[in-house]
mmCIF file as Biopython writes it, N, C-alpha, C and O atoms, coordinates in Angstrom:
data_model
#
loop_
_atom_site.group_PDB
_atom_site.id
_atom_site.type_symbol
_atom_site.label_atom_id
_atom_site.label_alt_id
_atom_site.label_comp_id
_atom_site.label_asym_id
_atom_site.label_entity_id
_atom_site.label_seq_id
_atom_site.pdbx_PDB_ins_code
_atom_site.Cartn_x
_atom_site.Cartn_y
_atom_site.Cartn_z
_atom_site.occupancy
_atom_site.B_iso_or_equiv
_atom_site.auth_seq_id
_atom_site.auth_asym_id
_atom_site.pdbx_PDB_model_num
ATOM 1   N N  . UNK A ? 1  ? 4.867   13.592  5.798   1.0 0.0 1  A 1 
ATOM 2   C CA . UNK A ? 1  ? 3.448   13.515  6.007   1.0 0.0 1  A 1 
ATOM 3   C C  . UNK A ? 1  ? 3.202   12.874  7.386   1.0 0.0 1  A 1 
ATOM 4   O O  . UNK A ? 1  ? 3.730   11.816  7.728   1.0 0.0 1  A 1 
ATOM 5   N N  . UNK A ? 2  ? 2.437   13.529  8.083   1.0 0.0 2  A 1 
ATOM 6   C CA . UNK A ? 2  ? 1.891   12.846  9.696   1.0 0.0 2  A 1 
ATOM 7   C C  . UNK A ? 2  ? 1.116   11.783  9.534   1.0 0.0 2  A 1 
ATOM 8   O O  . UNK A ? 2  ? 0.442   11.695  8.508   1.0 0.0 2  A 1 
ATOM 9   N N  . UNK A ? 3  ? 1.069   10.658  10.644  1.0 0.0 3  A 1 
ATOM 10  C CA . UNK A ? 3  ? 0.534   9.597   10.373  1.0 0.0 3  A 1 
ATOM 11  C C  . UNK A ? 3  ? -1.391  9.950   10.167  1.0 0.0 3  A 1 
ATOM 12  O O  . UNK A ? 3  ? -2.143  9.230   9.510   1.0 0.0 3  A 1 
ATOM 13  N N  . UNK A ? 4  ? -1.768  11.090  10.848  1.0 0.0 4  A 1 
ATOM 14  C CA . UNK A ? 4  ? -3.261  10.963  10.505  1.0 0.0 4  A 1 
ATOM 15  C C  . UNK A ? 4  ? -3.501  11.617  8.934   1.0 0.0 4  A 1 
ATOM 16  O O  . UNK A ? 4  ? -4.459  11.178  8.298   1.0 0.0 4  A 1 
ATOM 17  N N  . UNK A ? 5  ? -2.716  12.562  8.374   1.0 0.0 5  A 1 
ATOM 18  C CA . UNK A ? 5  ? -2.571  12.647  7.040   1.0 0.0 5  A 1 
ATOM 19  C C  . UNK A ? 5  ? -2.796  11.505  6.113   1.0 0.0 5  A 1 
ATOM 20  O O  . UNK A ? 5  ? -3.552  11.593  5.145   1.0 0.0 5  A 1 
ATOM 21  N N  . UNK A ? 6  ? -2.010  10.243  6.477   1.0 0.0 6  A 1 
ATOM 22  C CA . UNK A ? 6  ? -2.301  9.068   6.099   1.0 0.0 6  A 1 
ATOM 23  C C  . UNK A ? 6  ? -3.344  8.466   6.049   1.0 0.0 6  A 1 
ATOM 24  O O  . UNK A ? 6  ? -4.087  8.234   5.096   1.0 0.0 6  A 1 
ATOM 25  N N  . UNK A ? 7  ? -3.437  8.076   7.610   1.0 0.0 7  A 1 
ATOM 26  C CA . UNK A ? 7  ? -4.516  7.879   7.755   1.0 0.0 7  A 1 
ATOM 27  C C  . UNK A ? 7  ? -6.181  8.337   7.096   1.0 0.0 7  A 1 
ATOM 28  O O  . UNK A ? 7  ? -7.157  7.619   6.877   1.0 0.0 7  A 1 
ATOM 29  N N  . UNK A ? 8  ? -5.951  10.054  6.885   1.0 0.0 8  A 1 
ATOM 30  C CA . UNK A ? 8  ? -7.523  10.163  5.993   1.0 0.0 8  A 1 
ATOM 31  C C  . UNK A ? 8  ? -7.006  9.935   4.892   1.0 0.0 8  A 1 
ATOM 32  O O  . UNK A ? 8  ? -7.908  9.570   4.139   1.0 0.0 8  A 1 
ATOM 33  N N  . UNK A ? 9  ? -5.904  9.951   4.303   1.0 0.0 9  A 1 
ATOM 34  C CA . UNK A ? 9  ? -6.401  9.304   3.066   1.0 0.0 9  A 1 
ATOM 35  C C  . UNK A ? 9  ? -6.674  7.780   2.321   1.0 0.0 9  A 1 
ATOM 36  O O  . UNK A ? 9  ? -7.143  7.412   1.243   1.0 0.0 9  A 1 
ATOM 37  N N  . UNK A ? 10 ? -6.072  7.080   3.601   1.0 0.0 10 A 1 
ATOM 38  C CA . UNK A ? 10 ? -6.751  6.072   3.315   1.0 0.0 10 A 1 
ATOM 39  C C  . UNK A ? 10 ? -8.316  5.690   3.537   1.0 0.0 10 A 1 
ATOM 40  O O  . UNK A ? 10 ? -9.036  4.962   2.854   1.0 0.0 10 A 1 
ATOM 41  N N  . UNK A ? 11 ? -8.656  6.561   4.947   1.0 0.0 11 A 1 
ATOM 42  C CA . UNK A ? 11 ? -10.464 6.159   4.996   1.0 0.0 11 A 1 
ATOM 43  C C  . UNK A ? 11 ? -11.461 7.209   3.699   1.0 0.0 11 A 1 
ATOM 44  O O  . UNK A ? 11 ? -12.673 7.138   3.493   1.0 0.0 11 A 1 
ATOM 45  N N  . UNK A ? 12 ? -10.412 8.151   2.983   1.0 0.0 12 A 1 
ATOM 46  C CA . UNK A ? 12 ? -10.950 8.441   1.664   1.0 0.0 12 A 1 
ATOM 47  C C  . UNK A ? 12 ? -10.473 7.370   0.910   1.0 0.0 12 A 1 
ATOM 48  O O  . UNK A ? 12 ? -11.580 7.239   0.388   1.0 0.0 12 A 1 
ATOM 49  N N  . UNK A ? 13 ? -10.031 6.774   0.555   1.0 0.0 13 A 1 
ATOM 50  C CA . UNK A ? 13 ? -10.016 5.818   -0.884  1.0 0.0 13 A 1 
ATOM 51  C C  . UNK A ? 13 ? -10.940 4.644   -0.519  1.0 0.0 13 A 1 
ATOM 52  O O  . UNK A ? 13 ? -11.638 4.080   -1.362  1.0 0.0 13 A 1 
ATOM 53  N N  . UNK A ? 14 ? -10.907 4.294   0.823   1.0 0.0 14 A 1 
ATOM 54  C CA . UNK A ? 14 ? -11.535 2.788   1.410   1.0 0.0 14 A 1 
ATOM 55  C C  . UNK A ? 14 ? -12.588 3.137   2.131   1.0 0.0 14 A 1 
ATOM 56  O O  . UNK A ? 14 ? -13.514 2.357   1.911   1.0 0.0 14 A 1 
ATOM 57  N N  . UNK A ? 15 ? -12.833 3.888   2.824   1.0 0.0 15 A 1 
ATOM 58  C CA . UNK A ? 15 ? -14.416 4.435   3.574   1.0 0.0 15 A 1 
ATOM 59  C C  . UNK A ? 15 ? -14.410 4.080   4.753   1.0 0.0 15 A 1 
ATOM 60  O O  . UNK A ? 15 ? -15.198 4.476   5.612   1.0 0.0 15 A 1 
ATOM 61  N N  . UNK A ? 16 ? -13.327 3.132   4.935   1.0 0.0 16 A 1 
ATOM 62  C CA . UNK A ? 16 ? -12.466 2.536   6.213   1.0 0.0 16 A 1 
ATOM 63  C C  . UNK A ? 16 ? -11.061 2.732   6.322   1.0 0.0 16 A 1 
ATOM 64  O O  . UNK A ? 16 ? -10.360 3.454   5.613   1.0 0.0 16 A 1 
ATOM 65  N N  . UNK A ? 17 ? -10.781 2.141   7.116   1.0 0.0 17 A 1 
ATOM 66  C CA . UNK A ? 17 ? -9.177  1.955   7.627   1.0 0.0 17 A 1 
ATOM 67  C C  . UNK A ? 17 ? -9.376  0.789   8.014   1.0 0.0 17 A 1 
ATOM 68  O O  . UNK A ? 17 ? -10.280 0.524   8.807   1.0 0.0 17 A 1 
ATOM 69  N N  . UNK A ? 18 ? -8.516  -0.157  7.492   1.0 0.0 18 A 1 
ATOM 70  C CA . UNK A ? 18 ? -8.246  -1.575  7.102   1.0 0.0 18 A 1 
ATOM 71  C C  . UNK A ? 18 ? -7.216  -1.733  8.420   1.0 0.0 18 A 1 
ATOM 72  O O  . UNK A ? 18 ? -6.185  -1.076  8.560   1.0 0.0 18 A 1 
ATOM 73  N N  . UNK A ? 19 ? -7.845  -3.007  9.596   1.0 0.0 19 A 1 
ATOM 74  C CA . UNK A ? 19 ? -6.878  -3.291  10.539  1.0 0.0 19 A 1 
ATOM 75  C C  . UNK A ? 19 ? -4.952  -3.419  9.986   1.0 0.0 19 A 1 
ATOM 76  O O  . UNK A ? 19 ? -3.844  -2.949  10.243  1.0 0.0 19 A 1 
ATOM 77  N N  . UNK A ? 20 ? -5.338  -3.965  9.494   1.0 0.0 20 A 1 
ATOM 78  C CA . UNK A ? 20 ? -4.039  -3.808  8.846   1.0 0.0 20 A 1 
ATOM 79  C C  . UNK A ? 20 ? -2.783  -2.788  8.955   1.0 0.0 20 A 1 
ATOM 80  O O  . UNK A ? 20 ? -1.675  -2.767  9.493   1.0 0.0 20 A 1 
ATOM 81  N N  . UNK A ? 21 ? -3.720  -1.815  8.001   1.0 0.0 21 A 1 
ATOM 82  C CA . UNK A ? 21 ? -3.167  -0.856  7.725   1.0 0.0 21 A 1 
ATOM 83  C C  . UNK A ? 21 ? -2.742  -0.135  9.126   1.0 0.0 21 A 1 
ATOM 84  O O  . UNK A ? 21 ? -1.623  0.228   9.491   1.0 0.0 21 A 1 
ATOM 85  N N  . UNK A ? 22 ? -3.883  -0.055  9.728   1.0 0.0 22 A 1 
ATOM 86  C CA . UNK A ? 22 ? -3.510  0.691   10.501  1.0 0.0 22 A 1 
ATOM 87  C C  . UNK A ? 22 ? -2.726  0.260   11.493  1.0 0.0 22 A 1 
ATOM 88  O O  . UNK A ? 22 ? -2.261  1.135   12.223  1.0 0.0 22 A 1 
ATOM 89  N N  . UNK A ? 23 ? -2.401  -1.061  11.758  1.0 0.0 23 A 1 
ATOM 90  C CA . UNK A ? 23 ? -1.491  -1.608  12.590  1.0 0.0 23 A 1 
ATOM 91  C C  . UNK A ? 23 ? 0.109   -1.674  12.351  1.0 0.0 23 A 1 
ATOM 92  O O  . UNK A ? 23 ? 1.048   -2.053  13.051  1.0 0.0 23 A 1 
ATOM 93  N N  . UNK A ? 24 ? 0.008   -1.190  11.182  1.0 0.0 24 A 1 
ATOM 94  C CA . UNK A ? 24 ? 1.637   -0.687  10.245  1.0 0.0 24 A 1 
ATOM 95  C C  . UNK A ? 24 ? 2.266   0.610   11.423  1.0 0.0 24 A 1 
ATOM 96  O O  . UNK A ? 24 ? 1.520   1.534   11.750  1.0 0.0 24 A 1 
ATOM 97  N N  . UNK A ? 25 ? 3.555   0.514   11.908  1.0 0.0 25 A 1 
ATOM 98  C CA . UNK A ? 25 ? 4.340   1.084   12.456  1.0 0.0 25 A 1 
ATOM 99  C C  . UNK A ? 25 ? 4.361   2.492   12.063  1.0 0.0 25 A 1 
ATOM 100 O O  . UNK A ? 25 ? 4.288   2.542   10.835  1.0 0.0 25 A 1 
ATOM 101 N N  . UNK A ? 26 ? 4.442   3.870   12.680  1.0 0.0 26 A 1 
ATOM 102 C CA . UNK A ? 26 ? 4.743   5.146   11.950  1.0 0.0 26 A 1 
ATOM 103 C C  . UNK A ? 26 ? 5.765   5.070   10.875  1.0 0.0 26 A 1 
ATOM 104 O O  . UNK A ? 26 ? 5.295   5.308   9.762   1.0 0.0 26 A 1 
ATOM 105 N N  . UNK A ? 27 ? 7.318   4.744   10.910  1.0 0.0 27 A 1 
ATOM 106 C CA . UNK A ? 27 ? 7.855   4.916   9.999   1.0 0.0 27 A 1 
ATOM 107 C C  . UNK A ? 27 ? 8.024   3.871   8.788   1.0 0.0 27 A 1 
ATOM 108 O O  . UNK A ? 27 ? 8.989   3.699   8.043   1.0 0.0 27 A 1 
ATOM 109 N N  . UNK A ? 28 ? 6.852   3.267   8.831   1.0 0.0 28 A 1 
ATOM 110 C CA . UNK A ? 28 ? 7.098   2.170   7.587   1.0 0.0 28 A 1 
ATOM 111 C C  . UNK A ? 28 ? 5.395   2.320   6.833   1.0 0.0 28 A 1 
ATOM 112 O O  . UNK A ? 28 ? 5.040   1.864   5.746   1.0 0.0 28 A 1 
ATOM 113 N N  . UNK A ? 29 ? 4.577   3.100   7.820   1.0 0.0 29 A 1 
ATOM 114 C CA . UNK A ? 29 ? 3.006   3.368   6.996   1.0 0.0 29 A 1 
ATOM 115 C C  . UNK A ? 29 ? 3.418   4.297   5.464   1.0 0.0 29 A 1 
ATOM 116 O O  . UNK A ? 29 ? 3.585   3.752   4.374   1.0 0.0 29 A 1 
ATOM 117 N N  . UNK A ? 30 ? 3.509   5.619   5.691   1.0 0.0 30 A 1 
ATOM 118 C CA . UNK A ? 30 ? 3.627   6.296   4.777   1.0 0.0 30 A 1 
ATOM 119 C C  . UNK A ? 30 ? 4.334   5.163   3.043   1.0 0.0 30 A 1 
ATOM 120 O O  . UNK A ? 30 ? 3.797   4.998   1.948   1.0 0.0 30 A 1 
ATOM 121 N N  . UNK A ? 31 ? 5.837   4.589   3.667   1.0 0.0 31 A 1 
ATOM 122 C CA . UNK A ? 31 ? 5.972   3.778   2.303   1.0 0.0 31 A 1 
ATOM 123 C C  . UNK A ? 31 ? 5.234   3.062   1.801   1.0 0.0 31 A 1 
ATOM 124 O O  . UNK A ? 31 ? 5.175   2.947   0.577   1.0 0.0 31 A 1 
ATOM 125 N N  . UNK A ? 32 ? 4.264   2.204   2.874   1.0 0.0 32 A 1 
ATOM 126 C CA . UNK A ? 32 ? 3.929   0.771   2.861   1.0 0.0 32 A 1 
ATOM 127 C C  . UNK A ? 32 ? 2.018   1.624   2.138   1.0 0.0 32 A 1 
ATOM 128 O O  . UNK A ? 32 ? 1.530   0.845   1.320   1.0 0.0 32 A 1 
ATOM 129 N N  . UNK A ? 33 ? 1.423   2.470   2.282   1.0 0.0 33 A 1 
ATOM 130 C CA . UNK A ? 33 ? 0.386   3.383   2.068   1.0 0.0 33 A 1 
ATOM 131 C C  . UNK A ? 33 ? 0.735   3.822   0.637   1.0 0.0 33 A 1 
ATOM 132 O O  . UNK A ? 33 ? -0.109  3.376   -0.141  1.0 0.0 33 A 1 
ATOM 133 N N  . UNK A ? 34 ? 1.596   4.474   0.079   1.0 0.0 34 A 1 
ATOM 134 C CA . UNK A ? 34 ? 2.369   4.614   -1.268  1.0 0.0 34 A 1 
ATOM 135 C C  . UNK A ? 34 ? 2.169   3.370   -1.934  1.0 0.0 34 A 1 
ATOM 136 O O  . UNK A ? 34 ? 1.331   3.363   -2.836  1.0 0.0 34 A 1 
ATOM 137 N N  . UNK A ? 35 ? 2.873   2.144   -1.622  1.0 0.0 35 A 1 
ATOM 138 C CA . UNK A ? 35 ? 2.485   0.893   -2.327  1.0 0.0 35 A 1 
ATOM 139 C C  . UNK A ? 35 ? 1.204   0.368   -2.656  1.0 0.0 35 A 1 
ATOM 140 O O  . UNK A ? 35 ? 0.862   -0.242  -3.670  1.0 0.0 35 A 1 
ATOM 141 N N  . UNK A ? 36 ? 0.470   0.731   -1.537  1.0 0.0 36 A 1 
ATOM 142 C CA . UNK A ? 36 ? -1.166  0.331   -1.560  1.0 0.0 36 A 1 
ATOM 143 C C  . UNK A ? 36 ? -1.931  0.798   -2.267  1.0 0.0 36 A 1 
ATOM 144 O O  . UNK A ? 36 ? -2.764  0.110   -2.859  1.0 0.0 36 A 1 
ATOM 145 N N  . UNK A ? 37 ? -1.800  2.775   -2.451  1.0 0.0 37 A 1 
ATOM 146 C CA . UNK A ? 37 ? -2.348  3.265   -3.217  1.0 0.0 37 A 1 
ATOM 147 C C  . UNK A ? 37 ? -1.399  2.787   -4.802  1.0 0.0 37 A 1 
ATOM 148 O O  . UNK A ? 37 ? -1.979  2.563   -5.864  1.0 0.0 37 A 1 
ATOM 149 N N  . UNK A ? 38 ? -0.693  2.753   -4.718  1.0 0.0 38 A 1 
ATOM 150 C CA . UNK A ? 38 ? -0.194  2.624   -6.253  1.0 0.0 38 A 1 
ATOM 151 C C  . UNK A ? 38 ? -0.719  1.222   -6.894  1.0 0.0 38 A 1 
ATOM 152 O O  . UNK A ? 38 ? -0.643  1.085   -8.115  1.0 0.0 38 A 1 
ATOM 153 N N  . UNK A ? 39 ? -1.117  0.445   -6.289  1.0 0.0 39 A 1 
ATOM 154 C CA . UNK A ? 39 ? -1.667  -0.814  -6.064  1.0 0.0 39 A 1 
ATOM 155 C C  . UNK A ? 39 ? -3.214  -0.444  -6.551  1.0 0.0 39 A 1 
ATOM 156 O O  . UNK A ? 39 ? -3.598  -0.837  -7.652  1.0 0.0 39 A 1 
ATOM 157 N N  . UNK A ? 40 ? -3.857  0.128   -5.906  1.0 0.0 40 A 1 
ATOM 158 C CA . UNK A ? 40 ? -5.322  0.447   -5.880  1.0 0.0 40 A 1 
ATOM 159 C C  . UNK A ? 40 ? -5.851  1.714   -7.206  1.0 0.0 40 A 1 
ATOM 160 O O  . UNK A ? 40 ? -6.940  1.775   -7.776  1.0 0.0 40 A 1 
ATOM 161 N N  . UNK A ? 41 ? -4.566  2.656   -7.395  1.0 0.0 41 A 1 
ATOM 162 C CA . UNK A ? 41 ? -5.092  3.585   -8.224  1.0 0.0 41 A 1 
ATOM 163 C C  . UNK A ? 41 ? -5.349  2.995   -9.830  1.0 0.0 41 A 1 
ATOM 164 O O  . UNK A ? 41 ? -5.074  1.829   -10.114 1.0 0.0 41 A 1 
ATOM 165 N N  . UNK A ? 42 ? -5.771  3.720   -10.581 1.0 0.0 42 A 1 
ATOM 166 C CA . UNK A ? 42 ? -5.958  3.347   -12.245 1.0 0.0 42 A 1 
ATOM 167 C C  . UNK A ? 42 ? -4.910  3.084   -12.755 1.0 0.0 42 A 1 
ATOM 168 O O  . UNK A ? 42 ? -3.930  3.468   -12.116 1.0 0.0 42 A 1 
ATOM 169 N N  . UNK A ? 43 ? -4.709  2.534   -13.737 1.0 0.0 43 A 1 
ATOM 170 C CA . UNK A ? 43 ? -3.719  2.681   -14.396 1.0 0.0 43 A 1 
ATOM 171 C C  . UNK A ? 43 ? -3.842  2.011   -15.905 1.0 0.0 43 A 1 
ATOM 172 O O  . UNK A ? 43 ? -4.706  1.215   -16.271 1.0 0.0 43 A 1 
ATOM 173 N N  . UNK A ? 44 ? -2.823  2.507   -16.627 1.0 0.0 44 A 1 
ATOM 174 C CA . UNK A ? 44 ? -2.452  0.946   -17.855 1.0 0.0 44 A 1 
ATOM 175 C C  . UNK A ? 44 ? -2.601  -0.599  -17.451 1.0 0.0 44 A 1 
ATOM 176 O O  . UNK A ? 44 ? -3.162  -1.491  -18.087 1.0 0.0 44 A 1 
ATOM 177 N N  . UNK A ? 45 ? -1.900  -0.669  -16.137 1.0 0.0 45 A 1 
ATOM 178 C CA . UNK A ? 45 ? -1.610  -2.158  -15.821 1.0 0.0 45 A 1 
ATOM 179 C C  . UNK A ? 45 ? -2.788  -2.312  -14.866 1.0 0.0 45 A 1 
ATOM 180 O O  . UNK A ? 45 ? -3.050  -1.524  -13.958 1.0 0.0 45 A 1 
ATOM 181 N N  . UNK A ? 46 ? -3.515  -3.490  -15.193 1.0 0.0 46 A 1 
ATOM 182 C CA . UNK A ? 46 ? -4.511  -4.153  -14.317 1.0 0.0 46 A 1 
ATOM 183 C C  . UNK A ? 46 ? -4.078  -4.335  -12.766 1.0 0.0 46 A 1 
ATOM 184 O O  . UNK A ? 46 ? -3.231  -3.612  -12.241 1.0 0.0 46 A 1 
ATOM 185 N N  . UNK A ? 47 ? -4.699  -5.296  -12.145 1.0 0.0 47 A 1 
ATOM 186 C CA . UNK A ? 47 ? -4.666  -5.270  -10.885 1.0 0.0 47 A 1 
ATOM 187 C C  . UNK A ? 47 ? -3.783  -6.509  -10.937 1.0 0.0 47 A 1 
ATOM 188 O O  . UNK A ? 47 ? -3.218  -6.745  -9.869  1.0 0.0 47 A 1 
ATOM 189 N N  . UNK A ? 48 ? -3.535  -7.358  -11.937 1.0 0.0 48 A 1 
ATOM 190 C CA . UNK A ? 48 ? -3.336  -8.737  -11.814 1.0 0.0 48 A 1 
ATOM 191 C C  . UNK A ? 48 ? -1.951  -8.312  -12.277 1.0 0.0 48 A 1 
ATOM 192 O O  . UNK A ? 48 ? -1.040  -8.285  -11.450 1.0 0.0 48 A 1 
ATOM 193 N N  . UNK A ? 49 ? -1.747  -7.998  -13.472 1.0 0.0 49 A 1 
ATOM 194 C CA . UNK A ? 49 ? -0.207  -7.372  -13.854 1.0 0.0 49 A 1 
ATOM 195 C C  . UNK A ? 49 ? 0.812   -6.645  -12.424 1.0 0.0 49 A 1 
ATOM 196 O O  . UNK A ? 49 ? 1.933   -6.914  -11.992 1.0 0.0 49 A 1 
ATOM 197 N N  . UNK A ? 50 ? -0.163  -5.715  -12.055 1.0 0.0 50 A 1 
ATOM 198 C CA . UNK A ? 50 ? 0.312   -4.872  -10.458 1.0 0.0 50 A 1 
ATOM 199 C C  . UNK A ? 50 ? 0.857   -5.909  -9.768  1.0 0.0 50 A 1 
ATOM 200 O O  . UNK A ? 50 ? 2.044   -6.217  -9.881  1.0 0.0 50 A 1 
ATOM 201 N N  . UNK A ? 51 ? -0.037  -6.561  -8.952  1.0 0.0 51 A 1 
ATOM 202 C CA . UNK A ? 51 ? 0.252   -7.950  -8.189  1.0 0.0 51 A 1 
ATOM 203 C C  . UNK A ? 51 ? 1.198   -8.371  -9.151  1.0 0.0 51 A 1 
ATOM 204 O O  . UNK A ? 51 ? 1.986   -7.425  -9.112  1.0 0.0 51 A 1 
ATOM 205 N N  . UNK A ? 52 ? 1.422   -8.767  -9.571  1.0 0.0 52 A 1 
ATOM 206 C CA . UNK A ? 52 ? 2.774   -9.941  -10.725 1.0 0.0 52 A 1 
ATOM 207 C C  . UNK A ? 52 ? 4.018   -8.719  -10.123 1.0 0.0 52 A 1 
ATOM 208 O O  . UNK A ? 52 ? 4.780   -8.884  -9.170  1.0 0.0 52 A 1 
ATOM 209 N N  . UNK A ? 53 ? 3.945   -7.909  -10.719 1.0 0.0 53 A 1 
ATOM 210 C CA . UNK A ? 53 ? 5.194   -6.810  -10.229 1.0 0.0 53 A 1 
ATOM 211 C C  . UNK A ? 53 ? 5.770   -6.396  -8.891  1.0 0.0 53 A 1 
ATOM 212 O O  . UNK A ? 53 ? 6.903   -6.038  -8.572  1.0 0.0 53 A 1 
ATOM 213 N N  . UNK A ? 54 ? 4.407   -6.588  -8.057  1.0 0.0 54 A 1 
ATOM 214 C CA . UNK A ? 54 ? 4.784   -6.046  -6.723  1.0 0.0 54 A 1 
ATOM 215 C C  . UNK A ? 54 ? 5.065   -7.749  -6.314  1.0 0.0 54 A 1 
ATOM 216 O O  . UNK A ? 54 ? 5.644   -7.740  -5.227  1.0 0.0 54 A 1 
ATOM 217 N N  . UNK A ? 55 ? 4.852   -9.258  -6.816  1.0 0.0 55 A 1 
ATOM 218 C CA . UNK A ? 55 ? 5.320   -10.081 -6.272  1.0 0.0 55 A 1 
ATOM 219 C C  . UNK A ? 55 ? 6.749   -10.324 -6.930  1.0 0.0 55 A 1 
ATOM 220 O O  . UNK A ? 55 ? 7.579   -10.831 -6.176  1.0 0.0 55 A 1 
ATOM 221 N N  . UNK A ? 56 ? 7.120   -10.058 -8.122  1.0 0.0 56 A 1 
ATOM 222 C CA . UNK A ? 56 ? 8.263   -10.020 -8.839  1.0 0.0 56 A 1 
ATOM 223 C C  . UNK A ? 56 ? 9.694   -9.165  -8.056  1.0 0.0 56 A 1 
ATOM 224 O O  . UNK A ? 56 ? 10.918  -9.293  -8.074  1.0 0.0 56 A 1 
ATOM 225 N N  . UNK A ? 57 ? 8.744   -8.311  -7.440  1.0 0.0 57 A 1 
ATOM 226 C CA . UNK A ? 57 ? 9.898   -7.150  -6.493  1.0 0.0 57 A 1 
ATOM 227 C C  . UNK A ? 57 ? 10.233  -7.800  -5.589  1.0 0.0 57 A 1 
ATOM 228 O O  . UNK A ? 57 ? 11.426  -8.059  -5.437  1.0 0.0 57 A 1 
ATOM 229 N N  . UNK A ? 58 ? 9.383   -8.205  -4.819  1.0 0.0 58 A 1 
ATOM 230 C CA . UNK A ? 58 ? 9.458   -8.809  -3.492  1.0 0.0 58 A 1 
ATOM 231 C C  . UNK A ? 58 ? 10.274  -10.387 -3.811  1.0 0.0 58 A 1 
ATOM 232 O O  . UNK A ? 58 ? 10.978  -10.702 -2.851  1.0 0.0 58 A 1 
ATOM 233 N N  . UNK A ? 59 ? 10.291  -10.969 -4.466  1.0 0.0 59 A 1 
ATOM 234 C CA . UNK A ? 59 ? 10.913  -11.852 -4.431  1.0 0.0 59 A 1 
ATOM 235 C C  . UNK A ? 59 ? 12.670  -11.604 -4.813  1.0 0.0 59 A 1 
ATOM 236 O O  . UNK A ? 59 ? 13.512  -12.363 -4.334  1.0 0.0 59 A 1 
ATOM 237 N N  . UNK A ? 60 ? 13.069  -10.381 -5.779  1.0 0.0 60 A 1 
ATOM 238 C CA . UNK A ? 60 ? 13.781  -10.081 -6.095  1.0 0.0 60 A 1 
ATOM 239 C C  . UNK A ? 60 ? 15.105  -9.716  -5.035  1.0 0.0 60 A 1 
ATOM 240 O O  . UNK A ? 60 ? 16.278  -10.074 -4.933  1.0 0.0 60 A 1 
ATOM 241 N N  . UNK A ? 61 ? 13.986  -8.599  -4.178  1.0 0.0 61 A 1 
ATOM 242 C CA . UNK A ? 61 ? 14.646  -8.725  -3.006  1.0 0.0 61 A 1 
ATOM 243 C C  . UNK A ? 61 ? 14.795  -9.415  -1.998  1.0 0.0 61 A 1 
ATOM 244 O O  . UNK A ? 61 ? 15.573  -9.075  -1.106  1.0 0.0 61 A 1 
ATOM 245 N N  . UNK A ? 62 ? 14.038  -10.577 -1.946  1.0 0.0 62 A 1 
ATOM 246 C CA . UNK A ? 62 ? 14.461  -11.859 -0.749  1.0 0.0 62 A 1 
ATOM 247 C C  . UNK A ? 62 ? 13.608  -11.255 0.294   1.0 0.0 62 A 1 
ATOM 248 O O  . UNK A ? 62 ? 13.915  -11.404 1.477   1.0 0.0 62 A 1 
ATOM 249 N N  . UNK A ? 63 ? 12.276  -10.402 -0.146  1.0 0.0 63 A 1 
ATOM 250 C CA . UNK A ? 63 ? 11.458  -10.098 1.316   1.0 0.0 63 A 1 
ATOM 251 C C  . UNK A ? 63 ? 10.569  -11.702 1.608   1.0 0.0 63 A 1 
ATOM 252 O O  . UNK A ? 63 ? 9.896   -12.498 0.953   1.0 0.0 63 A 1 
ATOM 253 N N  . UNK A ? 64 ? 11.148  -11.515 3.223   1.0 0.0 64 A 1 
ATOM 254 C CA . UNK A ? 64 ? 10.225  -12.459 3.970   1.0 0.0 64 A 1 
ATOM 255 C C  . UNK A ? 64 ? 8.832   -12.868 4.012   1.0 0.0 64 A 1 
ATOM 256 O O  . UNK A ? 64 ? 8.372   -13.994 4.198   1.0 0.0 64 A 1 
ATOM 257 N N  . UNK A ? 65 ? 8.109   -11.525 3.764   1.0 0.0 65 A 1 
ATOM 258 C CA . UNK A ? 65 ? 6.869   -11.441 3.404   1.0 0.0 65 A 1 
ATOM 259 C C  . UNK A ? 65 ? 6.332   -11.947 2.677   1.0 0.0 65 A 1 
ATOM 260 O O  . UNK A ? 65 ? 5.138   -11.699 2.507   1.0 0.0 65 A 1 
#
């Protein structure tokens, strides 16, 4: 996927493009955009459960972040 591919779909889910986001490198947006939306979409698991998991990962793996 090309980075402006990305790009609209994030100013479709957000109505913006989040400095952030968009300051994410070409080859690390697309993964790091995947996480966000999987983060943001519906699901079974709340937003608070999500967060618990995506901080449970990250610690798992020793990210710096």
């Amino acid at each position: 996927m090309t980075r402006q591919e990305i790009l609209d779909q994030i100013s479709q889910a957000f109505g913006v493009i989040p400095g952030w986001l968009a300051a994410i490198p070409d080859p690390q947006l697309e993964e790091k955009w995947g996480l966000v939306s999987w983060l943001a979409r519906d699901s079974n698991l709340g937003s608070r459960e999500k967060g618990l998991a995506a901080l449970g990962a990250s610690r798992a793996i020793q990210c710096r972040y």
